[in-house]
DSSP file (Angstrom, degrees, kcal/mol; ACC not computed):
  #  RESIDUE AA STRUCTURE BP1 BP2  ACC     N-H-->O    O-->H-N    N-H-->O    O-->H-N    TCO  KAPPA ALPHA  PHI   PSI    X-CA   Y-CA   Z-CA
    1    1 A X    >>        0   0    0      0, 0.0     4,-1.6     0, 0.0     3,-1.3   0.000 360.0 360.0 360.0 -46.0  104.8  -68.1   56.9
    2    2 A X  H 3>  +     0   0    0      1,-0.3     4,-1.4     2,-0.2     3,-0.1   0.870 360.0  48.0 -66.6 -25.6  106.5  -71.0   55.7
    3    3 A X  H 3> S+     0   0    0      1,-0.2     4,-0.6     2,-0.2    -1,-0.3   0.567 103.8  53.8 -75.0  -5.4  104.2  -73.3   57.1
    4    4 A X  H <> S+     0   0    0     -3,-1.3     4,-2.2     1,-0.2    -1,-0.2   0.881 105.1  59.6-104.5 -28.7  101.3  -71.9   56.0
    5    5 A X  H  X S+     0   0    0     -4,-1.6     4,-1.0     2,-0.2    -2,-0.2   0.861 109.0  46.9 -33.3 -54.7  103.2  -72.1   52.2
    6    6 A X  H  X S+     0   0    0     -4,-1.4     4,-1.2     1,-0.3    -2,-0.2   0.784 107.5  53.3 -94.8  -9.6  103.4  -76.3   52.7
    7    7 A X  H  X S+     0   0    0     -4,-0.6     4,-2.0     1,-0.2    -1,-0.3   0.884 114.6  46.4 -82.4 -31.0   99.7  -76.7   53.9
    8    8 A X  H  < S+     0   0    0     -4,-2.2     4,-0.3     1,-0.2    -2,-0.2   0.742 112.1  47.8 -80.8  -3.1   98.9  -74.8   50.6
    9    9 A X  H >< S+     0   0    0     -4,-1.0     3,-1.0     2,-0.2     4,-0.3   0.832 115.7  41.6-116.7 -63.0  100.9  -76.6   48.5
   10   10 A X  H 3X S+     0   0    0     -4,-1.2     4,-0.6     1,-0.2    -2,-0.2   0.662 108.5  56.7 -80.8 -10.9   99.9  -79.7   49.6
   11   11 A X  H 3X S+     0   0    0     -4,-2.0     4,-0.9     1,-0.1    -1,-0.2   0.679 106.6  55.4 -72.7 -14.2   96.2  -78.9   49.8
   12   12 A X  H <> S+     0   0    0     -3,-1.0     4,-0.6    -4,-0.3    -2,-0.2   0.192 105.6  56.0 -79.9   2.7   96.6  -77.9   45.8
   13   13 A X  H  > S+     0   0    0     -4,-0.3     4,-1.9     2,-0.2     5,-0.3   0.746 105.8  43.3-106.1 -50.9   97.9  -81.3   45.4
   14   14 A X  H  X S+     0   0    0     -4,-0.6     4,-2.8     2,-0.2    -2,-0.1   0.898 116.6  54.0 -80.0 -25.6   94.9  -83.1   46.9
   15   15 A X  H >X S+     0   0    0     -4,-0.9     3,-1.1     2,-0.2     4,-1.0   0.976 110.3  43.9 -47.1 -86.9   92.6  -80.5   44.7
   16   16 A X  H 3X S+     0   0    0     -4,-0.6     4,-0.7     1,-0.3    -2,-0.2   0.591 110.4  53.9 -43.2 -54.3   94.1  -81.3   41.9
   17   17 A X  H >< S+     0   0    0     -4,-1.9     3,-1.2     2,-0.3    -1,-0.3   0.832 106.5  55.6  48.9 -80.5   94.1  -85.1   42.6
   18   18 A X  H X< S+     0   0    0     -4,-2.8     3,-1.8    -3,-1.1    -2,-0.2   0.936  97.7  60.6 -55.0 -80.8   90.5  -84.8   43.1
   19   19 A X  H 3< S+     0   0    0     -4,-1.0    -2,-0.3     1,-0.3    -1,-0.3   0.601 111.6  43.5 -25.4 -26.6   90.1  -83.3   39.6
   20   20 A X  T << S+     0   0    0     -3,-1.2    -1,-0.3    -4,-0.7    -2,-0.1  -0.322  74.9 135.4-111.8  43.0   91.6  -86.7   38.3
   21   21 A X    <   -     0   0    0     -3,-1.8     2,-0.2     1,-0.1    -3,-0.1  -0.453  58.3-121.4 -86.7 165.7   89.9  -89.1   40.2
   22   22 A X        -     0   0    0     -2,-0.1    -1,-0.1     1,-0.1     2,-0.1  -0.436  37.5 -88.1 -95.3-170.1   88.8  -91.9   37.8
   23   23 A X        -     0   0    0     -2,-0.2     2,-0.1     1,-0.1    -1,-0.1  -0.557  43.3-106.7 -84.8 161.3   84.6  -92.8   37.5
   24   24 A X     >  -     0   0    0      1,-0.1     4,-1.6    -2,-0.1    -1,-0.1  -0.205  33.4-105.3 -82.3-159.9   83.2  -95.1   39.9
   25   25 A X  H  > S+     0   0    0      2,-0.2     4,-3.2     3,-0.1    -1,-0.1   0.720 124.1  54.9 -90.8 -20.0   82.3  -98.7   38.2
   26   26 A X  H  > S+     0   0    0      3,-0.2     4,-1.6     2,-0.2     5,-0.2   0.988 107.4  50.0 -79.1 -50.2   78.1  -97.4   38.4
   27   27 A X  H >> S+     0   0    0      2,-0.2     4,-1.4     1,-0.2     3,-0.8   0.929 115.7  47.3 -53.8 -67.0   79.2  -94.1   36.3
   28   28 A X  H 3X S+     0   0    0     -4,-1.6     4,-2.6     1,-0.3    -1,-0.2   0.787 111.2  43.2  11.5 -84.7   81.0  -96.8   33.8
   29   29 A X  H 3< S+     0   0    0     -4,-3.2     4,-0.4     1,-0.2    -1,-0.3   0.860 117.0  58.0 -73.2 -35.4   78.2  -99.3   33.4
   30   30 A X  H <X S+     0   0    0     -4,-1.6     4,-0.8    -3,-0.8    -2,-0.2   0.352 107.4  41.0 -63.4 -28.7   76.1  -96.0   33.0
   31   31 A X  H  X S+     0   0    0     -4,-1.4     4,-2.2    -5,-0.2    -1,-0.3   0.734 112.9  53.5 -97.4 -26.4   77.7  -94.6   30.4
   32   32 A X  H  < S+     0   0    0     -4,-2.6     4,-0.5    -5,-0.4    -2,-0.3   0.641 101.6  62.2 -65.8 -19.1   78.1  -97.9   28.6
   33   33 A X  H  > S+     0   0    0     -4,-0.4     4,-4.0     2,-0.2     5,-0.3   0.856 111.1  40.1 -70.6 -53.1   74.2  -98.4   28.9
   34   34 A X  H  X S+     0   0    0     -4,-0.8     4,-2.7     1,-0.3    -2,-0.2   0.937 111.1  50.0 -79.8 -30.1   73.7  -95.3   26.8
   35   35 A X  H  <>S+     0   0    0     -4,-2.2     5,-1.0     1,-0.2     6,-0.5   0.940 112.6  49.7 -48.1 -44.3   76.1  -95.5   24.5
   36   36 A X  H >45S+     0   0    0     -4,-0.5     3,-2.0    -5,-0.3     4,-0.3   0.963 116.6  41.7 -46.4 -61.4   74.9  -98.9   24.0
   37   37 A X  H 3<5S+     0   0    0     -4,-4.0    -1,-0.2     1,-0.4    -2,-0.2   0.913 112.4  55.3 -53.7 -34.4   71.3  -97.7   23.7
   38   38 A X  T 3<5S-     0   0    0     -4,-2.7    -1,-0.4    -5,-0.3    -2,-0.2   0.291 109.6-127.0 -74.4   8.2   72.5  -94.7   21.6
   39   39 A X  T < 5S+     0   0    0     -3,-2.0    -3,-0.2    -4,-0.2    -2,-0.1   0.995  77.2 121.1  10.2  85.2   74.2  -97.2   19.1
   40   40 A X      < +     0   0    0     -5,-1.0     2,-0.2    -4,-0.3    -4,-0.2   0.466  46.8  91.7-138.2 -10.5   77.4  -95.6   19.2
   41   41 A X  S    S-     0   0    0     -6,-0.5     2,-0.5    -5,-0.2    -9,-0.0  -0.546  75.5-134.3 -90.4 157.7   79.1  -98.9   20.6
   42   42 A X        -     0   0    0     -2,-0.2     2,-0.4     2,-0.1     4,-0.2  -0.973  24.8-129.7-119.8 125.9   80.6 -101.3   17.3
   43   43 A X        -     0   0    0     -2,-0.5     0, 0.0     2,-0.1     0, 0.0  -0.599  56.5 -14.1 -83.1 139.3   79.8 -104.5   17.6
   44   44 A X  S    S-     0   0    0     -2,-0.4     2,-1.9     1,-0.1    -2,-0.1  -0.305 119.3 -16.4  69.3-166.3   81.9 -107.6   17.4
   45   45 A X  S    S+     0   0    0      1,-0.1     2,-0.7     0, 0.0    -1,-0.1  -0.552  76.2 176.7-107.8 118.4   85.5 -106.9   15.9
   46   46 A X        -     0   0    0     -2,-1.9     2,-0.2    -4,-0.2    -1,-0.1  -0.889  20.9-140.9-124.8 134.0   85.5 -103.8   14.2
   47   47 A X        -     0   0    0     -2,-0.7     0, 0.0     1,-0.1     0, 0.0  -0.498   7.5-146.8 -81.7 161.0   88.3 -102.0   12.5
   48   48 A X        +     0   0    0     -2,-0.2     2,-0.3     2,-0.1    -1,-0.1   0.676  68.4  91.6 -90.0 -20.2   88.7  -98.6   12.6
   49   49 A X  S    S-     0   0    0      1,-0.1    -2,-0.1     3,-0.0     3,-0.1  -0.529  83.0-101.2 -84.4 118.3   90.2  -97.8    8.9
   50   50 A X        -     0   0    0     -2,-0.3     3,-0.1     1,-0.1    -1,-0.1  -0.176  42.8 -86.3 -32.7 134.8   87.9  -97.0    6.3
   51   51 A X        -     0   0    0      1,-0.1     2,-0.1    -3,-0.1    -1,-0.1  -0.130  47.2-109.2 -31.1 128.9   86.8  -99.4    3.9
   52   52 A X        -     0   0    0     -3,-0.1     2,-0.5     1,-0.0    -1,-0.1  -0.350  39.2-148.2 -76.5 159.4   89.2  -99.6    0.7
   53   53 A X        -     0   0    0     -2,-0.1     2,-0.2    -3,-0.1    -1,-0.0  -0.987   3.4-132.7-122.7 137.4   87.2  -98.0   -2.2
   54   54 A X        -     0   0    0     -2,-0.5     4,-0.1     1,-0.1     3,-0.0  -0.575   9.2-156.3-101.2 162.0   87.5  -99.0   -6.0
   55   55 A X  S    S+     0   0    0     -2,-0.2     2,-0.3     2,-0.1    -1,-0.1   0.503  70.7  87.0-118.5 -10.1   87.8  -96.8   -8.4
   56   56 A X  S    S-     0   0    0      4,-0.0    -2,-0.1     2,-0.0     3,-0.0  -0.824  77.6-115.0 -88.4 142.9   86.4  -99.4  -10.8
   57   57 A X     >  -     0   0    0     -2,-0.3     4,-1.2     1,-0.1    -2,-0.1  -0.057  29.1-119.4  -1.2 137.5   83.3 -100.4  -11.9
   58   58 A X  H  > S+     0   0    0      2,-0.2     4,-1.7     1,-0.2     5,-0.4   0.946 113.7  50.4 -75.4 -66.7   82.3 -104.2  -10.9
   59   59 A X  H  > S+     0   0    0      1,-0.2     4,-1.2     2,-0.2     5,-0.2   0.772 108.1  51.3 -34.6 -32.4   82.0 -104.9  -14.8
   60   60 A X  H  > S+     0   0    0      1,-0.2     4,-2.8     2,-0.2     5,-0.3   0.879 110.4  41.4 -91.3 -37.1   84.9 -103.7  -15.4
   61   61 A X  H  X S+     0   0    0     -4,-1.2     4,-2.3    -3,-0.3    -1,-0.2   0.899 112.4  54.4 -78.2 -14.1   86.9 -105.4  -13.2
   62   62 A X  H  X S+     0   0    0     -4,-1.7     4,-1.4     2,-0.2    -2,-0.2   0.636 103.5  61.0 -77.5 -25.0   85.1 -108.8  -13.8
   63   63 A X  H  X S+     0   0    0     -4,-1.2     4,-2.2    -5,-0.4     5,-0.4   0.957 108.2  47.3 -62.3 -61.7   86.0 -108.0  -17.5
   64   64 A X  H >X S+     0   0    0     -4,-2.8     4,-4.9     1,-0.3     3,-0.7   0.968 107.5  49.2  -6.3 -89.2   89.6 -108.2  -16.0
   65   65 A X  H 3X S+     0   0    0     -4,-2.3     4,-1.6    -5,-0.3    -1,-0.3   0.770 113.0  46.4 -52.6 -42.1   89.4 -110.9  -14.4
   66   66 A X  H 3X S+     0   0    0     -4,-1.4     4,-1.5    -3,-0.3    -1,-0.3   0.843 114.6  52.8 -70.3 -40.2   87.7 -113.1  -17.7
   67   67 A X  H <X S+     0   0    0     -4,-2.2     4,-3.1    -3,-0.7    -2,-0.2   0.908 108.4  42.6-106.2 -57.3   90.1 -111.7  -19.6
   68   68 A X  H >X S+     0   0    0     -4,-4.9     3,-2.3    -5,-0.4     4,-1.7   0.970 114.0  55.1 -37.2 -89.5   93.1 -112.8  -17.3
   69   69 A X  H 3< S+     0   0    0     -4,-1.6    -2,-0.2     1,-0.3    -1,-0.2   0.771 109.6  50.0 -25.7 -39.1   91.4 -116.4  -16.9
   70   70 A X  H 3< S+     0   0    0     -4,-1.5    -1,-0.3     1,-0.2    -2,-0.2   0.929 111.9  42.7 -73.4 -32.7   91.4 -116.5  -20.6
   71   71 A X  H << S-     0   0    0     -4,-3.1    -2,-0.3    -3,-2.3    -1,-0.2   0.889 107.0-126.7 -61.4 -40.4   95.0 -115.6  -20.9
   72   72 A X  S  < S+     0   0    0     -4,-1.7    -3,-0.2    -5,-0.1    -4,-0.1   0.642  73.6 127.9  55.7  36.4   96.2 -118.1  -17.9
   73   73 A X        +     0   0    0     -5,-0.4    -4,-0.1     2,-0.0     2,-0.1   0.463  39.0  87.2 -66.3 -18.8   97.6 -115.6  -16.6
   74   74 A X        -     0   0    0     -9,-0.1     2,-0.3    -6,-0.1    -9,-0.0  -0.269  69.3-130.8 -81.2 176.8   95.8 -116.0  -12.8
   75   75 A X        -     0   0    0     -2,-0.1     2,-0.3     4,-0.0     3,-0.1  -0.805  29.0-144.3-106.7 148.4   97.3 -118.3  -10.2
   76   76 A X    >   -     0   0    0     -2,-0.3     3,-0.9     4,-0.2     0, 0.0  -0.913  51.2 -30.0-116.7 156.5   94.7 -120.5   -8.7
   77   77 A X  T 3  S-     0   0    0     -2,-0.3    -1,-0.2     1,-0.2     0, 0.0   0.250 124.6 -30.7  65.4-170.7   94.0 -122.0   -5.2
   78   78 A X  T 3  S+     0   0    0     -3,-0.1    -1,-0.2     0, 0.0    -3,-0.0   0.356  93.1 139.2 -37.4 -31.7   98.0 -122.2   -3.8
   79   79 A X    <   -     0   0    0     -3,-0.9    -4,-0.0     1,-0.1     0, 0.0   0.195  49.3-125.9 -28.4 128.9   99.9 -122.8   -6.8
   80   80 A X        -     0   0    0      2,-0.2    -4,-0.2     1,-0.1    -1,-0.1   0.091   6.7-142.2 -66.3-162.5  103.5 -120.9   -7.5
   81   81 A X  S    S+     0   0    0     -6,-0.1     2,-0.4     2,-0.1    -1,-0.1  -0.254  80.5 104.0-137.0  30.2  103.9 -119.0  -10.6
   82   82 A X  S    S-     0   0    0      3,-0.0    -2,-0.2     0, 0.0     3,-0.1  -0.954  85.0-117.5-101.9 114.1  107.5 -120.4  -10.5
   83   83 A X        -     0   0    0     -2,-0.4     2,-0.3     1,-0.1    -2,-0.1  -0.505  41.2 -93.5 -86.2 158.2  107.4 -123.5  -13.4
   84   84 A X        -     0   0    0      1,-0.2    -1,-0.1    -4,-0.0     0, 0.0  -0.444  35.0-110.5 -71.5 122.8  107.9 -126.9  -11.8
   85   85 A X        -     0   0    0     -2,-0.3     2,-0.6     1,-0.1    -1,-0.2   0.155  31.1-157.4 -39.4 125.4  111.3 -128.4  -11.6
   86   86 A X        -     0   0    0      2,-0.0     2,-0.1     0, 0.0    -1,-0.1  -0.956  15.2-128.0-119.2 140.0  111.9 -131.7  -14.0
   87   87 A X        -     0   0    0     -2,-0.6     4,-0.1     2,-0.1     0, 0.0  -0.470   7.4-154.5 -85.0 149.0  114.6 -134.3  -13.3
   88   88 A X  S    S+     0   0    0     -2,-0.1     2,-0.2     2,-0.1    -1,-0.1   0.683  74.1  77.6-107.5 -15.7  116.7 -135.1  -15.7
   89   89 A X  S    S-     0   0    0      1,-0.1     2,-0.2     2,-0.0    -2,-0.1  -0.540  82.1-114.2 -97.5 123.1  117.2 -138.7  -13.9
   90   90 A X    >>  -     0   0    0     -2,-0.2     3,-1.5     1,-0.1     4,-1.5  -0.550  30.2-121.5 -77.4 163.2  115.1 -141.7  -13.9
   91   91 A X  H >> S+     0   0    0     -2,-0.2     4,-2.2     2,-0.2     3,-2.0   0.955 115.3  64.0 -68.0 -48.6  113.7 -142.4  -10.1
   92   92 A X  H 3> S+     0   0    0      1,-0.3     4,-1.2     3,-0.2    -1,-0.2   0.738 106.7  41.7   0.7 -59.7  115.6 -145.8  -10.6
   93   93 A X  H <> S+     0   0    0     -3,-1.5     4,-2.3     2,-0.2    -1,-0.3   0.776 110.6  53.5 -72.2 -33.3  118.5 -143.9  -10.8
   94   94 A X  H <X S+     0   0    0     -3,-2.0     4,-1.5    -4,-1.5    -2,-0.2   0.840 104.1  54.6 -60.8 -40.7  117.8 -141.3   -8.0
   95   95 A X  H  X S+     0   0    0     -4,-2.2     4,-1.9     2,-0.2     5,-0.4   0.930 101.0  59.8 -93.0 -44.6  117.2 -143.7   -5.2
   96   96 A X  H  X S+     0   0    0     -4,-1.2     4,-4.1    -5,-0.5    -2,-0.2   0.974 106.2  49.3 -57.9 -56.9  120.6 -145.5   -5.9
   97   97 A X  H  X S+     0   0    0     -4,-2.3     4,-1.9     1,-0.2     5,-0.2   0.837 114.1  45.9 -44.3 -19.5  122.5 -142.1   -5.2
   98   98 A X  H  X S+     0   0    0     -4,-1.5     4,-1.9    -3,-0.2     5,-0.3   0.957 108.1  50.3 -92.4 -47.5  120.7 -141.8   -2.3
   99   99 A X  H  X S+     0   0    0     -4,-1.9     4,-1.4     2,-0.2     5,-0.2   0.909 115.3  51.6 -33.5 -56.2  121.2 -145.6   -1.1
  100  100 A X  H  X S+     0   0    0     -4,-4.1     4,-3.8    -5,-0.4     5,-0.4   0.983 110.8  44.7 -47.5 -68.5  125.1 -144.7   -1.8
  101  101 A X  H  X>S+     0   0    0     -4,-1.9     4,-1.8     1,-0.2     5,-0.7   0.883 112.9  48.0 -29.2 -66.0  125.2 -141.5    0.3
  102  102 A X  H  <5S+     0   0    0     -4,-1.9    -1,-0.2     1,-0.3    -2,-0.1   0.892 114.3  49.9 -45.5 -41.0  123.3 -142.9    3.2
  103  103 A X  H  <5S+     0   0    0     -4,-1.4    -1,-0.3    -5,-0.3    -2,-0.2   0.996 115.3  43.4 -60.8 -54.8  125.9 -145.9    2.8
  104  104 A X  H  <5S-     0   0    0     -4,-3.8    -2,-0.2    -5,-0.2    -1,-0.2   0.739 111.8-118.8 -43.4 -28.4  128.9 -143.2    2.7
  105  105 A X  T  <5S+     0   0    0     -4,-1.8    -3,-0.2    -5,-0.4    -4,-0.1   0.575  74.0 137.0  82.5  -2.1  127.5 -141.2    5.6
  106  106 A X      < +     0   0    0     -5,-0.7     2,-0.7     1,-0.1    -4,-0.1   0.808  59.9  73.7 -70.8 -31.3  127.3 -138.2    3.1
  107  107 A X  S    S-     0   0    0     -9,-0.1    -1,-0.1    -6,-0.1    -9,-0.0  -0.680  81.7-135.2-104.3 122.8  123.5 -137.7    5.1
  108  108 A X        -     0   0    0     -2,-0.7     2,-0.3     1,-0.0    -2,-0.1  -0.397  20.0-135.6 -72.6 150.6  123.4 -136.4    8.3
  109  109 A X        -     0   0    0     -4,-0.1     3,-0.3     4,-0.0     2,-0.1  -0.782  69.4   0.0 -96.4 143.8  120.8 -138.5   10.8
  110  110 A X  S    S-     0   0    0     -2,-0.3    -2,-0.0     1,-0.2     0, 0.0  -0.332  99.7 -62.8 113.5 155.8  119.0 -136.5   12.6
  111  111 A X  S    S+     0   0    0     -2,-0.1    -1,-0.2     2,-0.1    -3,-0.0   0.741 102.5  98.0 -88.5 -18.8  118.4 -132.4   13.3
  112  112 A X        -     0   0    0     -3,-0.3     2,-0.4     1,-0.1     0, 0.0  -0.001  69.9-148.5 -52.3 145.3  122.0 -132.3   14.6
  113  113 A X              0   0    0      1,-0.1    -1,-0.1    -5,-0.0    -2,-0.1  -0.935 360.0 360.0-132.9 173.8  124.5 -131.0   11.8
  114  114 A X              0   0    0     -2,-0.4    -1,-0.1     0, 0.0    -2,-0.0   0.518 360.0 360.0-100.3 360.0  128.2 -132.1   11.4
């Protein structure tokens, strides 16, 4: 009785087994020819997430946008919106403190730090 218990048990095994086999490589390319034919395939790199939708108008936002450009309010090309630091120091002046440090040792050489 018991034996006849581990041959069924391990013949449910090979069933089951079978039932999850993977496709050969011809079923594959076979289903990958019709889909292909079917167009169902996305070409090239495609996202999956919908496409954002505006809830404006083209006019309206180009109106925006003119309207901004007039203000100077846009940023262009790389540019902060942080205004640029001015020295208060002629360069004359700069480049001797920096000729001192360097004399001093005050500037480390190097990536190494002290």
């Amino acid at each position: 009785m018991f034996k006849k218990i581990i041959i069924a048990a391990a013949l449910s095994q090979l069933l089951v087994v079978g039932a999850f086999a993977q496709a050969t490589r011809a079923e594959v390319k076979a289903e990958a020819a019709a889909a292909e034919k079917a167009g169902t395939l996305p070409k090239g790199d495609v996202s999956t997430a919908p496409a954002a939708k505006s809830t404006k108008a083209r006019a309206d936002v180009k109106a925006e946008a003119a309207a901004a450009e007039k203000a100077g309010t846009t940023v262009k090309g790389d540019a902060s919106t942080a205004p640029a630091a001015k020295s208060t120091k002629a360069r004359a002046d700069v480049k001797k403190e920096a000729a001192a440090a360097n004399k001093a040792g005050d500037i480390p050489k190097g990536e190494g730090t002290k």
